[in-house]
Structure formats: structure tokens, C-alpha cells
PyMOL CGO cylinders between C-alpha atoms (Angstrom):
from pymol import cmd
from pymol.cgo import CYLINDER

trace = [
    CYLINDER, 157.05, 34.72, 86.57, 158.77, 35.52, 83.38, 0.3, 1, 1, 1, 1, 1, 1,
    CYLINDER, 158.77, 35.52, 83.38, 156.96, 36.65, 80.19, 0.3, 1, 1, 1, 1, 1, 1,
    CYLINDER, 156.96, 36.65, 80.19, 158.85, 36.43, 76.68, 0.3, 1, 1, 1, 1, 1, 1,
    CYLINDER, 158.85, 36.43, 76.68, 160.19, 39.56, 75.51, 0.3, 1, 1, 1, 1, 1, 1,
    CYLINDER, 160.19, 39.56, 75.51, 158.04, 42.04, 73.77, 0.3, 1, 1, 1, 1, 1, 1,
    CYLINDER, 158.04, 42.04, 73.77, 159.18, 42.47, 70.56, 0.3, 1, 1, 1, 1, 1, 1,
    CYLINDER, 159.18, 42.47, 70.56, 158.02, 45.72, 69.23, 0.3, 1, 1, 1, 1, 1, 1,
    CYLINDER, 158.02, 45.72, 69.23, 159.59, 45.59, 65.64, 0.3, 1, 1, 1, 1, 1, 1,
    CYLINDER, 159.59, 45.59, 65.64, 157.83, 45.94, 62.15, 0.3, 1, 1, 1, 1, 1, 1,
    CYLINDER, 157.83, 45.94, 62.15, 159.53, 42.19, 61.72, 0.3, 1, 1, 1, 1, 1, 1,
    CYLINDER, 159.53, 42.19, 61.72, 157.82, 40.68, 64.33, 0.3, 1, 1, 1, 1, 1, 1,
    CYLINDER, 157.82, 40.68, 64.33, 154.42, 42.14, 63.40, 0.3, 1, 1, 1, 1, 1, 1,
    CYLINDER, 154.42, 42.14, 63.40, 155.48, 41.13, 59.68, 0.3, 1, 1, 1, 1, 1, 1,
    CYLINDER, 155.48, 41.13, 59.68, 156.07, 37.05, 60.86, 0.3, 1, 1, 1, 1, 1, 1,
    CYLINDER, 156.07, 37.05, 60.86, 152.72, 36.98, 63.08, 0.3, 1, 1, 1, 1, 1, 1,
    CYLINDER, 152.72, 36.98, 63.08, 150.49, 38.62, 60.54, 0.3, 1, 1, 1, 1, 1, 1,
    CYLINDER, 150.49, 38.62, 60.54, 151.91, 35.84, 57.85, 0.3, 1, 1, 1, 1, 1, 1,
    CYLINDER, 151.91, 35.84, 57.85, 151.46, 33.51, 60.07, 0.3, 1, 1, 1, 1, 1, 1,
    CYLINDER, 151.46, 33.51, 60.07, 147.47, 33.89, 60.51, 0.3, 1, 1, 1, 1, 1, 1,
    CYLINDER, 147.47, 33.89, 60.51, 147.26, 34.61, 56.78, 0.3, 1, 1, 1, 1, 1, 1,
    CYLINDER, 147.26, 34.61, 56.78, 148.47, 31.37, 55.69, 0.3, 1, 1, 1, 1, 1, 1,
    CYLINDER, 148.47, 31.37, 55.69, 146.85, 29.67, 58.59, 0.3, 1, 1, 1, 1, 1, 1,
    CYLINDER, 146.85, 29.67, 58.59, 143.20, 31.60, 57.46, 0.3, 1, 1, 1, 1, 1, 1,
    CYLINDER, 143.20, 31.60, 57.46, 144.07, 31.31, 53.58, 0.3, 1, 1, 1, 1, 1, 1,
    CYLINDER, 144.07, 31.31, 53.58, 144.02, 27.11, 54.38, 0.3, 1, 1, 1, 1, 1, 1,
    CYLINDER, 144.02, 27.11, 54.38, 140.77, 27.59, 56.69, 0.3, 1, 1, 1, 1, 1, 1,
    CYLINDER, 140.77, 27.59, 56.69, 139.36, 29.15, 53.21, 0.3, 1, 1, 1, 1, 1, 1,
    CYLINDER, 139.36, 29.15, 53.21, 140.91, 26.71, 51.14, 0.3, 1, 1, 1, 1, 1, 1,
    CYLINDER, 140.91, 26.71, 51.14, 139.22, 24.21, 53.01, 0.3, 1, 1, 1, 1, 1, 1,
    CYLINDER, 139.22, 24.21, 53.01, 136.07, 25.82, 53.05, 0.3, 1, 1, 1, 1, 1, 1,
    CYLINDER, 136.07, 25.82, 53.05, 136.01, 26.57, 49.46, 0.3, 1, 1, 1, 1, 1, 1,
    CYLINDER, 136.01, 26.57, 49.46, 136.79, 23.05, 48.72, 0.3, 1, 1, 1, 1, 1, 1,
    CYLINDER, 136.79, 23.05, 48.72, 134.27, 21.67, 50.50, 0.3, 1, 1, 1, 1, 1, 1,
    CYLINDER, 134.27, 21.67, 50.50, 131.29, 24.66, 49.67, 0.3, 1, 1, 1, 1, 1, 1,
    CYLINDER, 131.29, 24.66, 49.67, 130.65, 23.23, 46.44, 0.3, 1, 1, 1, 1, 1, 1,
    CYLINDER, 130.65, 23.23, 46.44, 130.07, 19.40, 47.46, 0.3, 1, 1, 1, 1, 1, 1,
    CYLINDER, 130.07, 19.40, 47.46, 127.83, 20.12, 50.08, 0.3, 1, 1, 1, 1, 1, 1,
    CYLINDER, 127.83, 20.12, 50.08, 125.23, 21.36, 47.36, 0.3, 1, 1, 1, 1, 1, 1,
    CYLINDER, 125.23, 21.36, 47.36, 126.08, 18.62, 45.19, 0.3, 1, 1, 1, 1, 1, 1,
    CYLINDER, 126.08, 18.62, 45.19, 125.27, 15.74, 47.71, 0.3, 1, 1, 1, 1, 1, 1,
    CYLINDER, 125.27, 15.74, 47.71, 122.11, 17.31, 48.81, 0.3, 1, 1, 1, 1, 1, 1,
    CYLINDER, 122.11, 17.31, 48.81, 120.79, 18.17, 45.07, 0.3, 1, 1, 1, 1, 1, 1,
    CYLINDER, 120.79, 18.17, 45.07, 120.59, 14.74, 43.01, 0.3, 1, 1, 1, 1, 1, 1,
    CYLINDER, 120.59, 14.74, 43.01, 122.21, 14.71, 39.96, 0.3, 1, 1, 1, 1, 1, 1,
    CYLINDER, 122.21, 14.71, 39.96, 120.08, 15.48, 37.29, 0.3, 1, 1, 1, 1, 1, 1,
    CYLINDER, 120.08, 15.48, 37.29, 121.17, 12.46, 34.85, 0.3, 1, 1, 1, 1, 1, 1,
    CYLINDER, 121.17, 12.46, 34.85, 119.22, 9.97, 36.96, 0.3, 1, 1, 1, 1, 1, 1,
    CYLINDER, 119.22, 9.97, 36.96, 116.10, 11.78, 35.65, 0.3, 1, 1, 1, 1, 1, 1,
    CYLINDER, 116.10, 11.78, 35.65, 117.08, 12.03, 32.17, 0.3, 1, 1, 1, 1, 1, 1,
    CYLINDER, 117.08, 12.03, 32.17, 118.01, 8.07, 32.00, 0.3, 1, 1, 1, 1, 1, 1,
    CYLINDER, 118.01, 8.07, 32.00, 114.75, 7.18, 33.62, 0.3, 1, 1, 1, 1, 1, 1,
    CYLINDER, 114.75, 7.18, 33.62, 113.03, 9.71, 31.18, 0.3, 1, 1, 1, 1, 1, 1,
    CYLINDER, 113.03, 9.71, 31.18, 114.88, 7.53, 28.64, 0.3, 1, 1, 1, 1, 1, 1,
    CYLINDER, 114.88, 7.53, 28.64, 114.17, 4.36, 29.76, 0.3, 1, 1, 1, 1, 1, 1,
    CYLINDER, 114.17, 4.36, 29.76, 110.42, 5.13, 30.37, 0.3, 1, 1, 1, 1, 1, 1,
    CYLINDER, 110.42, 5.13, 30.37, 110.19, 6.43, 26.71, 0.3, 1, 1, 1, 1, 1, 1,
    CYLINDER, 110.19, 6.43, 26.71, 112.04, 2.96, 25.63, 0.3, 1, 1, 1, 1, 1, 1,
    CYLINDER, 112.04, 2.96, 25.63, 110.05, 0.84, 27.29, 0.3, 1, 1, 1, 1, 1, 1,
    CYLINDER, 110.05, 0.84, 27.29, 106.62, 2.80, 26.38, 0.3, 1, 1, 1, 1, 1, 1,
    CYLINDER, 106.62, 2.80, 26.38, 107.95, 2.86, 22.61, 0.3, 1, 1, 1, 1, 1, 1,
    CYLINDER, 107.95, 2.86, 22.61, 108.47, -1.48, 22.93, 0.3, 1, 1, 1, 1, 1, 1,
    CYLINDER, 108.47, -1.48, 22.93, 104.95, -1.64, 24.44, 0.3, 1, 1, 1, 1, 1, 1,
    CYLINDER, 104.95, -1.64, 24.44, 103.74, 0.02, 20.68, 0.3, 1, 1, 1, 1, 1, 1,
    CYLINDER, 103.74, 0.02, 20.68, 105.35, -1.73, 19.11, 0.3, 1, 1, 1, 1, 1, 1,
    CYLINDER, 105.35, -1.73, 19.11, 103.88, -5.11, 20.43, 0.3, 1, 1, 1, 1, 1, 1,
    CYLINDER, 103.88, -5.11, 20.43, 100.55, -3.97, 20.30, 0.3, 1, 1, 1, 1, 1, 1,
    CYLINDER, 100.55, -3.97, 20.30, 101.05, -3.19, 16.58, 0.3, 1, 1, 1, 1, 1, 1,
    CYLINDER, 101.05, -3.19, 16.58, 102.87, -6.23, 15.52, 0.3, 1, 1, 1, 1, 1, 1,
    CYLINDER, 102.87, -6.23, 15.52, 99.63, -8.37, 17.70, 0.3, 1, 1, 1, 1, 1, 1,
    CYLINDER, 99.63, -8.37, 17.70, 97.13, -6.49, 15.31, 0.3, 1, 1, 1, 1, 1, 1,
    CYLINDER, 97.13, -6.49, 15.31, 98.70, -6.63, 12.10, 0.3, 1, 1, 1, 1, 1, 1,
    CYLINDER, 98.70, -6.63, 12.10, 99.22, -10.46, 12.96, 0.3, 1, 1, 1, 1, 1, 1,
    CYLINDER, 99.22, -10.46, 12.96, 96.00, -11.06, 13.71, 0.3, 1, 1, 1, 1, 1, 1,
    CYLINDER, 96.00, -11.06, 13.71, 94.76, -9.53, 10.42, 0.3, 1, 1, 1, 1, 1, 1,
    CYLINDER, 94.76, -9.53, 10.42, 94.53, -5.56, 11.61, 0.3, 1, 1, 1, 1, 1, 1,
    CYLINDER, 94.53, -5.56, 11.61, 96.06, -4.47, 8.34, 0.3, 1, 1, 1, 1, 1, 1,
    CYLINDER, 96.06, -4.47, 8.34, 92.98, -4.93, 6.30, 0.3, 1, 1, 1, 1, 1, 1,
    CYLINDER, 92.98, -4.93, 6.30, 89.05, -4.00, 5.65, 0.3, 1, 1, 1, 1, 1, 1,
    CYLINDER, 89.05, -4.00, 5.65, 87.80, -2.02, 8.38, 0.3, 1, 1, 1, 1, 1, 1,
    CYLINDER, 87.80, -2.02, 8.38, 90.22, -2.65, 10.90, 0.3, 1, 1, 1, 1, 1, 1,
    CYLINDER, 90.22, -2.65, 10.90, 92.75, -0.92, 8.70, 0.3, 1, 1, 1, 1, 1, 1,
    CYLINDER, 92.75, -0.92, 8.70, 91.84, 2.40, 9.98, 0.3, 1, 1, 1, 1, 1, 1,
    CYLINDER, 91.84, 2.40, 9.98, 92.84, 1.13, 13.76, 0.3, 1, 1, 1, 1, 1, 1,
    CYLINDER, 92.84, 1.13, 13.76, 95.94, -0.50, 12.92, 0.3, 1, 1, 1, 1, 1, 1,
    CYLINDER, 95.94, -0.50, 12.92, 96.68, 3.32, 11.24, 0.3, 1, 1, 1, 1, 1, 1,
    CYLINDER, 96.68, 3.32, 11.24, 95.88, 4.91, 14.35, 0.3, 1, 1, 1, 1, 1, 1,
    CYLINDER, 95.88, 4.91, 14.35, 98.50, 2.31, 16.57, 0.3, 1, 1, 1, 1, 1, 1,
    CYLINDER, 98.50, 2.31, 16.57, 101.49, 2.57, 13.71, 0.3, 1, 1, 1, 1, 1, 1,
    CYLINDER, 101.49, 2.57, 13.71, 101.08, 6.87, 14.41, 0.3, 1, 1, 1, 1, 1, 1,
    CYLINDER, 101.08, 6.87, 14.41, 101.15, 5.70, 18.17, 0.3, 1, 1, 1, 1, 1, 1,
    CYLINDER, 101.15, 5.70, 18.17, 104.57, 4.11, 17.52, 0.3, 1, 1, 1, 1, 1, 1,
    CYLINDER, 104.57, 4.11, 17.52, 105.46, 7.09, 15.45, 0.3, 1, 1, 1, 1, 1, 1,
    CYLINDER, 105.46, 7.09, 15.45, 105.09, 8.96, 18.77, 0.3, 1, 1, 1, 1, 1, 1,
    CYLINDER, 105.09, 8.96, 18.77, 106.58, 7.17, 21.24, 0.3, 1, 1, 1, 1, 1, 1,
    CYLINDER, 106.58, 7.17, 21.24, 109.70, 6.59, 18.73, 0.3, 1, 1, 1, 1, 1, 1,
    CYLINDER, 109.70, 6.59, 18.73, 110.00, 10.39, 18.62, 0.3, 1, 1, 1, 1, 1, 1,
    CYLINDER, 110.00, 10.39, 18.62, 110.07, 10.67, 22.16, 0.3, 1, 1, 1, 1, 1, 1,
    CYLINDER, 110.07, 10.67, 22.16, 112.30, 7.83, 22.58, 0.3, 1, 1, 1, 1, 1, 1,
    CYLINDER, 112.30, 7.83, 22.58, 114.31, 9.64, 20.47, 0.3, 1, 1, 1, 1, 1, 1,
    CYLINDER, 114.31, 9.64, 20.47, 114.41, 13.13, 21.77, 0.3, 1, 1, 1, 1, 1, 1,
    CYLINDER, 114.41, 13.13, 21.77, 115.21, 11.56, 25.30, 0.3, 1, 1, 1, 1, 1, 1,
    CYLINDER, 115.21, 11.56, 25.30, 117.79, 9.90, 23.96, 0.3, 1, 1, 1, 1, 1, 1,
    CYLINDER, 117.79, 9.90, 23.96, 119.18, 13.52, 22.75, 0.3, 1, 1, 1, 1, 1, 1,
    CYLINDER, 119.18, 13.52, 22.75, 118.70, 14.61, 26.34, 0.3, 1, 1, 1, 1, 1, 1,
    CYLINDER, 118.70, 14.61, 26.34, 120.46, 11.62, 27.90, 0.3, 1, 1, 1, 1, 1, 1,
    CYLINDER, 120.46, 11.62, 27.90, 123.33, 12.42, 25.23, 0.3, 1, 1, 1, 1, 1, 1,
    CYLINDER, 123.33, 12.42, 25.23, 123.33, 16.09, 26.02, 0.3, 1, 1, 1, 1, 1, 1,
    CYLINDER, 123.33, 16.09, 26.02, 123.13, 16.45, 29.84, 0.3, 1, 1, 1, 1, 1, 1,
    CYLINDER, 123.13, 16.45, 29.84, 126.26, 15.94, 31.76, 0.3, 1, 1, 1, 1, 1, 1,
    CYLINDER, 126.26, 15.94, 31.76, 126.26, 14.68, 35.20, 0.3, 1, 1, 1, 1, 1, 1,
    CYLINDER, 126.26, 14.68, 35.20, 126.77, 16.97, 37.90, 0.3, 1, 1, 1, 1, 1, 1,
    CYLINDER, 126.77, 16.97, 37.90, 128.53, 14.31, 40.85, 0.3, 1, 1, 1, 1, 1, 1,
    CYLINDER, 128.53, 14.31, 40.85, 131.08, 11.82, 40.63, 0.3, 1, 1, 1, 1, 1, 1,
    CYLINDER, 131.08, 11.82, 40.63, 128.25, 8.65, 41.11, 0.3, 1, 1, 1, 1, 1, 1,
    CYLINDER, 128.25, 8.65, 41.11, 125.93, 10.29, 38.08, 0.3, 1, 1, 1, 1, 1, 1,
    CYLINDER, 125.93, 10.29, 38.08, 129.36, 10.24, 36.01, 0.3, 1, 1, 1, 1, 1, 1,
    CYLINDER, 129.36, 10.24, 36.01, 130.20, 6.82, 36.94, 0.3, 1, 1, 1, 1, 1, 1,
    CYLINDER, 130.20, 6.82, 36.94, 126.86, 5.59, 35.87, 0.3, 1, 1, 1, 1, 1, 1,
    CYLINDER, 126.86, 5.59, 35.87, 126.92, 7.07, 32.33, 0.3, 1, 1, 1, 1, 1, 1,
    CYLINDER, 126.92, 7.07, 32.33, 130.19, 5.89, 31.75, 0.3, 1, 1, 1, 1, 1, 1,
    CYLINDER, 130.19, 5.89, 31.75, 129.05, 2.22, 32.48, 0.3, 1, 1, 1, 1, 1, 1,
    CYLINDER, 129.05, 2.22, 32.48, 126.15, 2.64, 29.81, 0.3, 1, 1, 1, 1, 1, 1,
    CYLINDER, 126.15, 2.64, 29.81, 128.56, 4.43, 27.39, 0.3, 1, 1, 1, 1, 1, 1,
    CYLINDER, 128.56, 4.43, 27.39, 130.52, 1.44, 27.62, 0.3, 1, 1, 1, 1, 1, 1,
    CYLINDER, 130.52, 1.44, 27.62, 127.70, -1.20, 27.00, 0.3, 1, 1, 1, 1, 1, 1,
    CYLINDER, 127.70, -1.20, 27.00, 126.37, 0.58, 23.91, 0.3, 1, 1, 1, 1, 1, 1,
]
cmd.load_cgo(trace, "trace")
């Protein structure tokens, strides 16, 4: 049986030791590349709760809204009901502000996966 030479010169040592560099350095590469998705696709991205937030806040700010418009059409602005139609017009006041500083949130958080960015750029586009 016939082993290859032994080559016992710095050159040889040189060409071997590149040789397992590059082959680790793409090992990390690949590792690296793929370290930071694996958090990502087992944290959701936190823009799903922000637009929820938002459209809770919308929807709870509409449901004011009716409630005030059915009392003041049904008389609520005058006499003694006046006070009660106050109290559901600071109610809207509320849930407006809220509305509103959701919609700063939704506005100010950026999405953290491709999907969350997807998803804001289809509502960016329908506004």
C-alpha cells in the first residue's frame, strides 16, 4: 500500500490551514446568517400588537361616537339629560385620544420580520 508523500514544507501547512479557514469562515457565515432569524420567527413581530391596539382603540372610539349621536338625537342635549350627554361627549374625548396616540404608535414602531413589513406596507398603501 502506498501513502501520498508527506510534505513537510511551511507551503503545504500554509494551503491546508487556508483551506479549513475558508471552509470554517462559510460554516460561520452560515451560522451568522441564520442566528438572527431563528429569534425572529419564534418572537412575533411586535406591529401585530400595535395595529390591533389601533384597531381596538378605532373601533372603541366609533362605538362613542354612536352612543352620543343616539342621545343627542333622541333629545340628550337638553334639561336634565344635558349633564349625561356631557359625560358621553368627554367619553369620546377619550377614546379619540387614545385612538390617536395608537395611531402614533402604529406610525412609530417598525416591524421587526419580513411578514410584519409586508403588512404595513399594504395599509400604508390603502390610506
Amino acid at each position: 500500500m502506498m501513502f501520498p508523500p508527506v510534505d513537510p514544507t511551511r507551503r503545504r501547512f500554509l494551503t491546508v490551514a487556508a483551506g479549513a479557514s475558508v471552509a470554517g469562515s462559510g460554516v460561520l457565515l452560515n451560522a451568522a446568517a441564520m442566528a438572527p432569524s431563528v429569534p425572529q420567527a419564534a418572537l412575533p413581530d411586535p406591529i401585530y400588537a400595535v395595529i390591533e391596539q389601533h384597531r381596538k382603540a378605532a373601533r372603541e372610539h366609533i362605538e362613542a361616537v354612536r352612543i352620543q349621536f343616539a342621545y343627542e338625537e333622541h333629545g340628550g342635549k337638553q334639561g336634565e339629560r344635558r349633564e349625561e350627554y356631557q359625560r358621553l361627549e368627554a367619553a369620546v374625548d377619550v377614546a379619540w385620544v387614545t385612538m390617536a396616540d395608537a395611531g402614533c404608535t402604529l406610525v412609530n414602531t417598525r416591524p421587526t420580520t419580513l411578514a410584519g413589513n409586508r403588512i404595513t406596507q399594504k395599509a400604508i398603501c390603502r390610506a
